[in-house]
N, CA, C and O of each residue as an XYZ file, in Angstrom:
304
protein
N      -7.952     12.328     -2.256
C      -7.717     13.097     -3.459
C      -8.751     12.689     -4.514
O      -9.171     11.535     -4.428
N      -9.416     13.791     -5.906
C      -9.846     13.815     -6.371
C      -9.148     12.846     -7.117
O      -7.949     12.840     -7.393
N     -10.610     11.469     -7.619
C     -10.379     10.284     -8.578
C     -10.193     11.193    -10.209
O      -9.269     10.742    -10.885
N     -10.920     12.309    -10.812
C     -10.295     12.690    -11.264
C      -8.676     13.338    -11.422
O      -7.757     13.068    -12.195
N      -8.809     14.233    -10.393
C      -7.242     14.870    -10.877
C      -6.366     13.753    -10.858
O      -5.422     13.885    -11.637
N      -6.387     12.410    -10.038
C      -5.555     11.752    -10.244
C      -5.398     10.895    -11.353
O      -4.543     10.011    -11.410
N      -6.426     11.219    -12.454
C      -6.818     10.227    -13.673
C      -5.828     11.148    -14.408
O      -4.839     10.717    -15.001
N      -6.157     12.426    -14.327
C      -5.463     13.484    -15.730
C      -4.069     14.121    -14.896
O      -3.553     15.102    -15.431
N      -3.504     13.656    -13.740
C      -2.544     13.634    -13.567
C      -2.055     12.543    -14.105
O      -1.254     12.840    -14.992
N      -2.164     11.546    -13.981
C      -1.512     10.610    -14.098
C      -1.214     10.751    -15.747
O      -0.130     10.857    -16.320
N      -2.503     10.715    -16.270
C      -2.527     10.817    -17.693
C      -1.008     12.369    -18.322
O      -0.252     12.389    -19.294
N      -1.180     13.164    -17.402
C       0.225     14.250    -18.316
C       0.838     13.611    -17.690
O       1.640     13.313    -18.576
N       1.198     13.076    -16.823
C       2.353     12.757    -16.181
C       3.123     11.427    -17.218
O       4.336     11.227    -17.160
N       2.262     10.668    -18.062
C       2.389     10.084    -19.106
C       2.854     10.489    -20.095
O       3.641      9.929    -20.858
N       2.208     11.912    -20.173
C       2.579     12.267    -21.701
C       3.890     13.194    -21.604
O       4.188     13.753    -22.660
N       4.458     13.363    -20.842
C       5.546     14.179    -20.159
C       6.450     13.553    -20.744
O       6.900     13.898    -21.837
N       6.957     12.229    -19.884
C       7.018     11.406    -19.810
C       7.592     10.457    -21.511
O       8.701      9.979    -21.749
N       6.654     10.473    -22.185
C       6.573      9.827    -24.144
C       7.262     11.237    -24.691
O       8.374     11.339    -25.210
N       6.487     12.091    -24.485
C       6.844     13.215    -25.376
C       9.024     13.212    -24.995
O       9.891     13.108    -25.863
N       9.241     13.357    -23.523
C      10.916     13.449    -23.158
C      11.466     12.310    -23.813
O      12.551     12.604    -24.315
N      11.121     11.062    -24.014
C      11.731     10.141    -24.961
C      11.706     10.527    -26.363
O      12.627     10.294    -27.145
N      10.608     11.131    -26.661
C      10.814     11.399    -27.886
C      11.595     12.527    -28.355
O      11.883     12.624    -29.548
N      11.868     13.178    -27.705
C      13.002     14.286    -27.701
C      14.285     13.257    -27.797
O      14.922     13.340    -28.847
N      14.745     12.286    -26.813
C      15.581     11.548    -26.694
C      15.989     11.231    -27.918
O      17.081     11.512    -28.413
N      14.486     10.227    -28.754
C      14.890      9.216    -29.449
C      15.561     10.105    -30.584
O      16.479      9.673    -31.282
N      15.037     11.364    -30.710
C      14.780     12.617    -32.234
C      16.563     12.661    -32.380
O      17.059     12.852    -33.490
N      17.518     12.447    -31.037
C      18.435     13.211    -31.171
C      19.778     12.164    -30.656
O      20.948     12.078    -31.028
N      19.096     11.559    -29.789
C      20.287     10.739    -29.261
C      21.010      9.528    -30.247
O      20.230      8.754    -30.803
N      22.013      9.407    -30.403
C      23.131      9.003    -31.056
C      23.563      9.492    -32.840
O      24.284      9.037    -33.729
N      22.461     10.887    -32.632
C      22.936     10.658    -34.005
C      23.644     12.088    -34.331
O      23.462     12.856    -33.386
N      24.405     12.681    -35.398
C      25.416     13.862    -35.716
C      24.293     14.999    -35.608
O      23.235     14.941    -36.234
N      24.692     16.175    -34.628
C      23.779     16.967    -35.154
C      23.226     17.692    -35.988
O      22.283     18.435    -35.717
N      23.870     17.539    -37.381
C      23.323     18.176    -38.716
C      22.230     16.455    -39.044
O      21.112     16.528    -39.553
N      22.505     15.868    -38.865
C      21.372     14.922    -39.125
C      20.045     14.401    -38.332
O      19.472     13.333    -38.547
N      19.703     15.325    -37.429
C      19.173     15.529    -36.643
C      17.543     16.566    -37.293
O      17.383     17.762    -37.540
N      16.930     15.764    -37.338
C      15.043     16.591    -37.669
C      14.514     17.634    -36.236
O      13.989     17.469    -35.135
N      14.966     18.603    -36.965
C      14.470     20.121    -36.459
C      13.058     20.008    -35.977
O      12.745     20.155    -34.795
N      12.101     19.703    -37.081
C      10.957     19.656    -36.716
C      10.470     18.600    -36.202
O       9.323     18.576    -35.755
N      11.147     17.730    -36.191
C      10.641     16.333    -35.182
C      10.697     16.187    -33.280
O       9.959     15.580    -32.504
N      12.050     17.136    -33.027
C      12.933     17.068    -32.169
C      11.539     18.939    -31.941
O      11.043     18.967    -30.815
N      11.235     19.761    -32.572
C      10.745     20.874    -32.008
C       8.956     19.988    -31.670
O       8.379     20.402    -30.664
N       8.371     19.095    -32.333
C       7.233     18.962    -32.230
C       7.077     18.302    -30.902
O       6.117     18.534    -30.168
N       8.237     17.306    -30.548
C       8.124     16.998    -28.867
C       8.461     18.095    -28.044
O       7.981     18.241    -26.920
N       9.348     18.949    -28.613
C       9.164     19.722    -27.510
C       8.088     20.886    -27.089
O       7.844     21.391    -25.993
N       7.619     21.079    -28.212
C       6.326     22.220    -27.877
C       5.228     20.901    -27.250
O       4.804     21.066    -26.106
N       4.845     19.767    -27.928
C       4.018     18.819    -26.855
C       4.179     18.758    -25.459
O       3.314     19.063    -24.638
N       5.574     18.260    -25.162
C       6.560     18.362    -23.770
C       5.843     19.569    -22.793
O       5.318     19.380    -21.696
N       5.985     20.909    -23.548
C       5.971     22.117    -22.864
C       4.396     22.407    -22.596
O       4.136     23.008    -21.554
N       3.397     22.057    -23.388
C       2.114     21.952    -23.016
C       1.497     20.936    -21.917
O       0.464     21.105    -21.268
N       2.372     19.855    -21.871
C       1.405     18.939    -21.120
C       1.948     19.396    -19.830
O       1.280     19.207    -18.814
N       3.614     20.243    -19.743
C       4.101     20.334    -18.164
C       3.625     21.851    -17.958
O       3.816     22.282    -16.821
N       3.120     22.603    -18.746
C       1.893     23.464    -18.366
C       1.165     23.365    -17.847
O       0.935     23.862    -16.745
N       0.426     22.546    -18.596
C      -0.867     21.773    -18.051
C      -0.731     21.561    -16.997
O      -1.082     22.558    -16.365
N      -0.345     20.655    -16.249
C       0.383     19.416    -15.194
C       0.146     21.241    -13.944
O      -0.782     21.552    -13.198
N       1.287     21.886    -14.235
C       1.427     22.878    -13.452
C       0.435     23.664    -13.361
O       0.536     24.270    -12.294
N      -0.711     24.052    -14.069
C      -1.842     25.055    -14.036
C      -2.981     23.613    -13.319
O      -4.142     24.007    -13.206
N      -2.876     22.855    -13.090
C      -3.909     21.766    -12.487
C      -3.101     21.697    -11.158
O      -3.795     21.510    -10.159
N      -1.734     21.817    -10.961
C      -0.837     21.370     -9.744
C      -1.794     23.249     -9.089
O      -2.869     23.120     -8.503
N      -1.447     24.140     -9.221
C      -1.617     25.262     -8.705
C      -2.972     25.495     -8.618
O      -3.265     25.922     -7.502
N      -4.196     25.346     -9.587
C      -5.517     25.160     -8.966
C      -5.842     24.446     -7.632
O      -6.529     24.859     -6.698
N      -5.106     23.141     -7.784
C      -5.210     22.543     -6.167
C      -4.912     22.924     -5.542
O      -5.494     22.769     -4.469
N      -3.954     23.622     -5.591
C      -3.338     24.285     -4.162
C      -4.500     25.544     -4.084
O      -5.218     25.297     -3.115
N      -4.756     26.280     -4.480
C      -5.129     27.794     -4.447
C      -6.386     27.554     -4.284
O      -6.918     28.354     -3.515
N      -7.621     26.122     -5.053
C      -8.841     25.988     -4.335
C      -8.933     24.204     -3.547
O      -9.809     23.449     -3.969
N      -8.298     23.883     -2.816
C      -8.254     22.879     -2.264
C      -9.220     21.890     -2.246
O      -8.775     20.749     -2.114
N     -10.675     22.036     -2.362
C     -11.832     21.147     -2.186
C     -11.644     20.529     -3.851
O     -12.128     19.416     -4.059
N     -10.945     21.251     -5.022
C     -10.892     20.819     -6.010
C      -9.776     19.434     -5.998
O      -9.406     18.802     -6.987
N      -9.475     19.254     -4.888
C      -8.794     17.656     -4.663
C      -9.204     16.729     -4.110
O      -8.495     15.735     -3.959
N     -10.752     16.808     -3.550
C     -11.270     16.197     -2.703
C     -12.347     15.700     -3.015
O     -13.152     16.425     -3.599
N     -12.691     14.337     -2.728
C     -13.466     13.857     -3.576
C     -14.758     14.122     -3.849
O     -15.372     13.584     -4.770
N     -15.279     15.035     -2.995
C     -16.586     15.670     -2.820
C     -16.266     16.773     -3.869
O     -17.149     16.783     -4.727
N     -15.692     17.329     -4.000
C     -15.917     18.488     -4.932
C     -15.983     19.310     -4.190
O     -15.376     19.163     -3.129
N     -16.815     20.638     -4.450
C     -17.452     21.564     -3.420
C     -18.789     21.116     -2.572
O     -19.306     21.993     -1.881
N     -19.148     20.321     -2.578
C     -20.263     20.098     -1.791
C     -19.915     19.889     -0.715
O     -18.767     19.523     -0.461
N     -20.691     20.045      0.040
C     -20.354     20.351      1.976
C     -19.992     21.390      2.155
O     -20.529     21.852      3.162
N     -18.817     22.565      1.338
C     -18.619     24.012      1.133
C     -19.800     24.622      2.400
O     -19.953     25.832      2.570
């Protein structure tokens, strides 16, 4: 497998990952009228970009395969 994709996988797979705690931290134990709307929405639009991401890089591999391999296209 490509030493990249596995760098910027790994890397959303991180930020997936921070951003779902931070949803956690925005909300868990506390009343929900005291609860920050925009704190609790800013992880989640982050959240929803990086598992975009994650998924539009998961489906390039599949659909051009040499893009996982450490050669790239060369040898093609």
């Amino acid at each position: 497998m490509n030493e990249s994709y596995k760098d910027l996988k790994a890397y959303l797979l991180n930020e997936i990952a921070e951003d779902a705690r931070g949803v956690l931290n925005a909300i868990e134990g506390k009343e929900m009228d005291k609860v920050d709307d925009e704190e609790v929405l800013y992880f989640c639009h982050s959240l929803a970009v990086s598992m975009t991401t994650l998924e539009t890089v998961a489906m390039v591999g599949r659909l051009v395969p040499w893009f996982l391999r450490d050669k790239g296209c060369e040898g093609e």
